[in-house]
C-alpha positions as CSV (number, residue, x, y, z in Angstrom):
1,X,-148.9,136.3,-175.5
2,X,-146.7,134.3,-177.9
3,X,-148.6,130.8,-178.6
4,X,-152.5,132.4,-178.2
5,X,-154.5,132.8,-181.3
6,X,-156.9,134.5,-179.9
7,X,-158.1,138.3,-181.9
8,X,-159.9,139.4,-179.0
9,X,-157.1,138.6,-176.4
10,X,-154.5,139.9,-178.5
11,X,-156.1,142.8,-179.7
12,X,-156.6,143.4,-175.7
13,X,-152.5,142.8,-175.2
14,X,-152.1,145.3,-177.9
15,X,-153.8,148.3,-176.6
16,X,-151.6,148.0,-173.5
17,X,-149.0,150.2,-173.2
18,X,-146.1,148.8,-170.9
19,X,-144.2,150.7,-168.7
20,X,-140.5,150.5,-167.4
21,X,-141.3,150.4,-163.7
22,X,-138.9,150.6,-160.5
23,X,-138.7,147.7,-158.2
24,X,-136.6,145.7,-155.6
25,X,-135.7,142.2,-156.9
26,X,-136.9,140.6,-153.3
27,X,-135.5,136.7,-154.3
28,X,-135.3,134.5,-157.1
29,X,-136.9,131.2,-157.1
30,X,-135.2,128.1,-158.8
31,X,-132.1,128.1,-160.0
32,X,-130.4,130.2,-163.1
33,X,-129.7,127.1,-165.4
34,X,-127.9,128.0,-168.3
35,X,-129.6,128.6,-171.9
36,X,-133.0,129.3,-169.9
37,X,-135.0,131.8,-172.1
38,X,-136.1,133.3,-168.4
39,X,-135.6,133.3,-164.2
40,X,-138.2,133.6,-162.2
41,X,-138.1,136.4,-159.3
42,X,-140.1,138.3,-156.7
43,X,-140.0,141.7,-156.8
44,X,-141.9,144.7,-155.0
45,X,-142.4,148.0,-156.4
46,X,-140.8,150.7,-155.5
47,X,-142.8,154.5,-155.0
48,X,-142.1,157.6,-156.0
49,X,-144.6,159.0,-153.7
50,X,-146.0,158.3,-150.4
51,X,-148.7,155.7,-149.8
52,X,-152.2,156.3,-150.1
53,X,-154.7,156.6,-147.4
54,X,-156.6,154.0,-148.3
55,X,-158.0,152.2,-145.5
56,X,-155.1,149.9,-145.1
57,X,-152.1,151.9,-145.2
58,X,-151.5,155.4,-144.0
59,X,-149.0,158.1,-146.0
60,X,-146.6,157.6,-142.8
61,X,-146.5,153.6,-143.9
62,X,-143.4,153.3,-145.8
63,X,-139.4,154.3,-145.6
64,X,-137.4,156.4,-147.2
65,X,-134.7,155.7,-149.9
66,X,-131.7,158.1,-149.1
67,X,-130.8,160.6,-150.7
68,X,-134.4,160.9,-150.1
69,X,-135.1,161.7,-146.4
70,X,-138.8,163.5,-146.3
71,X,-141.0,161.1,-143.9
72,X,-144.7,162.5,-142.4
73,X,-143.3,161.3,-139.0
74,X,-139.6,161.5,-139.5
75,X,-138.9,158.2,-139.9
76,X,-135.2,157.5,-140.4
77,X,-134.2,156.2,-144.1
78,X,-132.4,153.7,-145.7
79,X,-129.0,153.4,-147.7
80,X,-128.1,151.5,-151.4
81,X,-124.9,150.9,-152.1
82,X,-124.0,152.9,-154.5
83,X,-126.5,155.8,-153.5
84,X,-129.7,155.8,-155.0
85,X,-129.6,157.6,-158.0
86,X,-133.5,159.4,-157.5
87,X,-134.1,161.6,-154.4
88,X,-138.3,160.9,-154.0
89,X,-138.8,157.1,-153.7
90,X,-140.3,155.2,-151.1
91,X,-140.4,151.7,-149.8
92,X,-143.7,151.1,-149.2
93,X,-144.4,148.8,-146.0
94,X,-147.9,147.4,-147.7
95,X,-146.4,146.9,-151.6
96,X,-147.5,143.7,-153.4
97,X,-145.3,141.0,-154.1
98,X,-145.5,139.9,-157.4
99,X,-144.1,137.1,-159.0
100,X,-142.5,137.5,-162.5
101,X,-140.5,135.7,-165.0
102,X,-137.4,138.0,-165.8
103,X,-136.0,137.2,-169.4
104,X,-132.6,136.1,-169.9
105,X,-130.1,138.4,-171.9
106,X,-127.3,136.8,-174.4
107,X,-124.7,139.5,-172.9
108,X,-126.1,138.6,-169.2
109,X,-126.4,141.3,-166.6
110,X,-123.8,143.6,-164.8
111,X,-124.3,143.0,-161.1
112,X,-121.5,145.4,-160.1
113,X,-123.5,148.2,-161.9
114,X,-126.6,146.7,-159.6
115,X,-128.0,149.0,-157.1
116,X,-128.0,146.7,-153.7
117,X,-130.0,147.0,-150.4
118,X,-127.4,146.0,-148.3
119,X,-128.3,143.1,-145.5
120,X,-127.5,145.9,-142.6
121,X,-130.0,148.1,-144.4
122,X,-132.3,146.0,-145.0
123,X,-132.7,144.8,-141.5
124,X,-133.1,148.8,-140.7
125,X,-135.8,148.3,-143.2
126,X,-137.6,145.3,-141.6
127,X,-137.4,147.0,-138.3
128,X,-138.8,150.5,-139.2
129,X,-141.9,149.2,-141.2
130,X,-142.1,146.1,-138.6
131,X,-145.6,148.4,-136.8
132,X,-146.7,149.1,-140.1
133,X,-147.0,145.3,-140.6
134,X,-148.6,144.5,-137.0
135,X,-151.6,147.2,-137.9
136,X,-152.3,145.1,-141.1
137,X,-152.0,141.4,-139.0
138,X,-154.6,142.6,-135.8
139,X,-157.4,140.6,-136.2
140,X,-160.9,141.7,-137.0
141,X,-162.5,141.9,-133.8
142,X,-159.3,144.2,-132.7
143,X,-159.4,146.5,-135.6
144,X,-161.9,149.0,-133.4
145,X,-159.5,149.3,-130.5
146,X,-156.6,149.7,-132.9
147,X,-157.7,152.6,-135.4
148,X,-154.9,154.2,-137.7
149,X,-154.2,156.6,-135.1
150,X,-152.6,153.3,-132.6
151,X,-151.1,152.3,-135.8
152,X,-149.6,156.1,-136.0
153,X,-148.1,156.3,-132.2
154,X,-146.7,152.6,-133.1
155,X,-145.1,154.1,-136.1
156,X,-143.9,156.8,-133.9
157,X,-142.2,154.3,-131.5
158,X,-140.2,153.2,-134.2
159,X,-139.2,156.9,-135.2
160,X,-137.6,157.4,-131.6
161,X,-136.6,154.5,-130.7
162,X,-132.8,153.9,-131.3
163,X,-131.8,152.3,-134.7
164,X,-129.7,148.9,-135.0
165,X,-126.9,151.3,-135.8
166,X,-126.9,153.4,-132.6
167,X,-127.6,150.3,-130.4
168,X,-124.2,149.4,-131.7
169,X,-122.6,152.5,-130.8
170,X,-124.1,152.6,-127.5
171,X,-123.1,148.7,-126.9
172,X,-119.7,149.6,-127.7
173,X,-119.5,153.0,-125.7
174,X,-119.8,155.2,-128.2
175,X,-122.7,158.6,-128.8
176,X,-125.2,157.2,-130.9
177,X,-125.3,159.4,-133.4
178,X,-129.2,161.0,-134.3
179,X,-128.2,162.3,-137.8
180,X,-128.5,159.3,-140.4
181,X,-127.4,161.7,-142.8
182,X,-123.3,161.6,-141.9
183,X,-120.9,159.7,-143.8
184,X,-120.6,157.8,-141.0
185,X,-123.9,155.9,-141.9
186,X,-123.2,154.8,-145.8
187,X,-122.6,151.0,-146.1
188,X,-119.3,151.9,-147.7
189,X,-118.1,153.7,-144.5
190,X,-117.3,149.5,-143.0
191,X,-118.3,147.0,-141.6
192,X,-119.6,147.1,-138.1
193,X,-118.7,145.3,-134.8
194,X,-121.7,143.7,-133.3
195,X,-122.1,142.9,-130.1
196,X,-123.6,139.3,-129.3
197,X,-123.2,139.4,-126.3
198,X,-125.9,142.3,-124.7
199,X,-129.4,142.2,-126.2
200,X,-131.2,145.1,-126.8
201,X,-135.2,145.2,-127.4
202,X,-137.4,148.1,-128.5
203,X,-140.7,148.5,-129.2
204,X,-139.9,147.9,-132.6
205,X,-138.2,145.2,-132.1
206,X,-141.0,143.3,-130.9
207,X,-143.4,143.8,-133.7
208,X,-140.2,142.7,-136.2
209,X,-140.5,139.7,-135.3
210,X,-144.2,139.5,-136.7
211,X,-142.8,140.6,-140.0
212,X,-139.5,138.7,-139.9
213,X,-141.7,135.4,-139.5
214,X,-144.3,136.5,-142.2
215,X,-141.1,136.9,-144.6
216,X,-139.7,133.9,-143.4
217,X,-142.5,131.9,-144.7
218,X,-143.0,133.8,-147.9
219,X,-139.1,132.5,-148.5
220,X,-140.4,128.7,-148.0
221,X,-143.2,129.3,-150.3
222,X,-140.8,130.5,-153.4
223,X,-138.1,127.4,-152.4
224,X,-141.7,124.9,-152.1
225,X,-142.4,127.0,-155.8
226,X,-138.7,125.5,-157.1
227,X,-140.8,122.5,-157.4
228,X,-138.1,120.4,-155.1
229,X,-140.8,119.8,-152.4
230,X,-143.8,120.7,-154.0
231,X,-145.5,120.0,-157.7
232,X,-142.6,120.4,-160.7
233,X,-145.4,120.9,-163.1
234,X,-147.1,124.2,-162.0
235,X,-147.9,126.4,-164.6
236,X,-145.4,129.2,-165.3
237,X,-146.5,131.0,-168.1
238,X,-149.2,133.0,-166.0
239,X,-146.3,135.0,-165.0
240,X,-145.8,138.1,-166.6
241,X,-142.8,137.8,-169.1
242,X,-140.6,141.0,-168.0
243,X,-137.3,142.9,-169.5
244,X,-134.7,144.4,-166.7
245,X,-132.1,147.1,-166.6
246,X,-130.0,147.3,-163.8
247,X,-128.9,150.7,-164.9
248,X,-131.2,152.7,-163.1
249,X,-130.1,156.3,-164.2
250,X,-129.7,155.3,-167.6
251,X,-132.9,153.3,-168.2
252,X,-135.6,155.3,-166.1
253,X,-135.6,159.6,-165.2
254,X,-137.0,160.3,-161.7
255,X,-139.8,162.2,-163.1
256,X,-141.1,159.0,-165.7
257,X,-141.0,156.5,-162.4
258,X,-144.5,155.2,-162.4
259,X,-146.8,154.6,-158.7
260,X,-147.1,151.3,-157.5
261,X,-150.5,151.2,-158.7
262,X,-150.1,151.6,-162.5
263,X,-147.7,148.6,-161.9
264,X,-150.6,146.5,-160.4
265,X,-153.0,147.0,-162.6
266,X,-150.8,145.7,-166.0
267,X,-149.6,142.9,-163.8
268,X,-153.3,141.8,-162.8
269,X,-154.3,142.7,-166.8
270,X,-151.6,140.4,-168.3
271,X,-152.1,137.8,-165.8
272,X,-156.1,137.8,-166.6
273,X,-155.6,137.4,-170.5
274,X,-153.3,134.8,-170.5
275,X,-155.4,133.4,-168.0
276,X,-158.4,133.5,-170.0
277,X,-156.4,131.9,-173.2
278,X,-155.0,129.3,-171.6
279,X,-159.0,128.2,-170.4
280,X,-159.8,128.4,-173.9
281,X,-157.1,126.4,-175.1
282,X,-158.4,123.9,-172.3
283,X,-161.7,123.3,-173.2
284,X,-160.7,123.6,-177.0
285,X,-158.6,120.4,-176.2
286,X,-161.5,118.5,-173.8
287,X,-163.7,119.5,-176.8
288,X,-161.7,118.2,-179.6
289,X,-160.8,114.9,-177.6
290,X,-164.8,114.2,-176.3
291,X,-165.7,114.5,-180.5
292,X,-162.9,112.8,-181.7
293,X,-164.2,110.5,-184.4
294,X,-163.9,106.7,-184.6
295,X,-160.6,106.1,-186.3
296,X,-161.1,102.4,-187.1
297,X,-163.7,99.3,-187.0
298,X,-162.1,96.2,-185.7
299,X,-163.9,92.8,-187.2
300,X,-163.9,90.7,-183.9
301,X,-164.7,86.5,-184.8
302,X,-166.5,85.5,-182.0
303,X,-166.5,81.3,-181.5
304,X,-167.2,78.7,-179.5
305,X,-164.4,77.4,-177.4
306,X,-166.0,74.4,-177.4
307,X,-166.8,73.1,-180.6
308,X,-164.4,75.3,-182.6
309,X,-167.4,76.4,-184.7
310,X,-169.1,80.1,-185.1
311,X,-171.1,80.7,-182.3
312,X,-175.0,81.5,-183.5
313,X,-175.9,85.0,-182.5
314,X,-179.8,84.0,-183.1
315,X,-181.7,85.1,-186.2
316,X,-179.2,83.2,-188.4
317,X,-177.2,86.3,-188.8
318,X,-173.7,86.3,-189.7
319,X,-171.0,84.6,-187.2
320,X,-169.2,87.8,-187.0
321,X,-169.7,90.6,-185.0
322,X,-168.5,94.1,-185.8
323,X,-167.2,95.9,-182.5
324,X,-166.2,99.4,-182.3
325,X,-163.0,100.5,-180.0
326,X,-162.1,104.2,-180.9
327,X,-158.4,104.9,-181.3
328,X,-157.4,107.7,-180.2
329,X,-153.5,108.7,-181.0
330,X,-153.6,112.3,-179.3
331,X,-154.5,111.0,-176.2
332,X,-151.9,108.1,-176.4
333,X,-149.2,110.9,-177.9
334,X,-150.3,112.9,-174.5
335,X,-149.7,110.2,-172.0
336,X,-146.2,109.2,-173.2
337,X,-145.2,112.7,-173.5
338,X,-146.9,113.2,-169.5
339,X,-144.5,110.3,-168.5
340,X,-141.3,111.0,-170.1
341,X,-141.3,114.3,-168.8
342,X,-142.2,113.0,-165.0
343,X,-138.9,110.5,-165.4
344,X,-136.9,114.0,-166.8
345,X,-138.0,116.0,-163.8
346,X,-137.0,113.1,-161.3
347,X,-133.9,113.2,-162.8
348,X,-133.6,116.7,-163.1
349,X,-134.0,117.3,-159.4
350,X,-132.3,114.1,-158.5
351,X,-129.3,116.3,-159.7
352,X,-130.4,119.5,-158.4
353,X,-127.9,121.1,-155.9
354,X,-128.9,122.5,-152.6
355,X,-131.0,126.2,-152.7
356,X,-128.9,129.4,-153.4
357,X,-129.5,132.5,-154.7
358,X,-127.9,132.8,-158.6
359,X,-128.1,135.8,-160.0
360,X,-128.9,135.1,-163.7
């Protein structure tokens, strides 16, 4: 809330009490220039608890993180490489995306101490919560045919039908293997072979693709948000202004992980107060510039071309004429300043290499 002079909003920012909260870093959007105070990234919470039965999701909506394998239904987990150093989280299929703005440290961060979802994985991933998605995307005048319990058998579909991972064995000729839980299965076991050339579909697979299209787009929203297609000047500060630790064990114990829940509400909090001070600040400004008071009085001569003489304003008053013109420096400051930045930023992207993911 740095910049905000506000007692009520920061008296509001001080009775928070912040959490250190567990969450998948989903992409980052822009680039990680260096001496940037912070990166922006998407993120989604991770659970230490199954989801709620709230209407839209159902506890069997979500996907284990091994070591943790419990699942209502028995649906198959995924791997991190290394292992996943708590044994009762979740990936929840219906967790927010939230965008945040991740601050930079001066001794940077460790990525080979980084717990990673490996690209294998989290394919497994998109597939196994793919009919959790489809529930949540029927339309309205669908949702009585569909109740939770069509979103349940589709959700058991997924359970029995094979994996990614034993389609490959079968491809190849191989038992598919139904225990997830051999060595066998850890991303650091190698790489496998795929098979291009046979195509395998389950009912899974054809409610992924409703989820691999909705993520697909959610990617061209945070590259549109780099500002390379879209407007460079969108306010950033509305994003919550976040410390990271990719030490899991030693930053957070299993039992202090927070729900998913306690993490949306301080998001949605911070947001609104810096929201709220940044309106303020607004209309302070439109406020300060409509009642700005007339810094000079410019004596205007008026004559006639003509003659060369005064020109009578009737009455027999005097020849010159007083005319106001407010001048108003702020405003003039502003505008400058508005165009030397726009001339930066063309620049700026004019240099800007093609999108890739940087890990600050």
């Amino acid at each position: 809330m740095s910049g905000f002079s506000y007692p009520d909003i920061l008296e509001a920012a001080k009775e928070m009490t912040p959490k250190k909260y567990l969450v998948y870093i989903i992409t980052n959007i822009g680039f990680a220039w260096p001496n940037e105070p912070w990166f922006m990234f998407d993120v989604i919470p991770i659970a230490p608890c199954l989801p709620p039965n709230d209407g839209v999701s159902t506890p069997e909506m979500c996907v284990p993180v091994f070591p943790n394998t419990r699942h209502p239904s028995g649906r198959m987990h995924i791997h991190t490489n290394p292992q996943f150093p708590y044994d009762n989280c979740y990936h929840w299929s219906h967790a927010r995306q939230l965008t945040v703005r991740i601050r930079a440290k001066p001794e940077q961060f460790d990525d080979d101490r980084a717990t990673k979802l490996e690209p294998r994985e989290l394919l497994t991933f998109w597939e196994l919560s793919g009919p959790d998605r489809t529930c949540e995307e029927l339309p309205e005048e669908d949702q009585s045919a569909h109740d939770s319990e069509s979103c349940r058998s589709s959700t058991a579909a997924a359970r029995n039908a094979p994996s990614v991972h034993s389609q490959e064995q079968q491809l190849e000729g191989e038992p598919a293997s139904e225990d997830r839980n051999k060595d066998s299965r850890h991303p650091t076991s190698g790489s496998p072979k795929w098979n291009t050339g046979t195509a395998v579909e389950s009912p899974s697979m054809r409610s992924f693709e409703s989820a691999s299209e909705r993520s697909a787009r959610a990617e061209c929203r945070s590259i549109v948000r780099t500002g390379i297609f879209g407007d460079p000047h969108e306010d950033k500060e509305v994003y919550p202004l976040v410390d990271l630790w990719v030490e899991l064990a030693d930053t957070l114990k299993q039992n202090d992980i927070p729900r998913p829940e306690d993490f949306y509400k301080e998001y949605d909090m911070v947001e609104n107060l810096v929201v709220e001070a940044k309106m303020r600040r607004k209309e302070e400004e439109r406020l300060e510039t409509s009642q700005q008071p007339i810094d000079e009085l410019e004596m205007v001569d008026t004559f006639d071309g003509a003659q060369g003489e005064p020109t009578d304003l009737g009455k027999g008053e005097s020849t010159m004429q007083k005319t106001r013109k407010s001048c108003r420096p702020k405003i003039v400051i502003r505008d400058l300043h508005a165009q030397a930045v726009r001339v930066l930023v063309r620049i700026k992207h004019a240099l800007r290499l093609p999108y890739v993911s940087i890990w600050p």
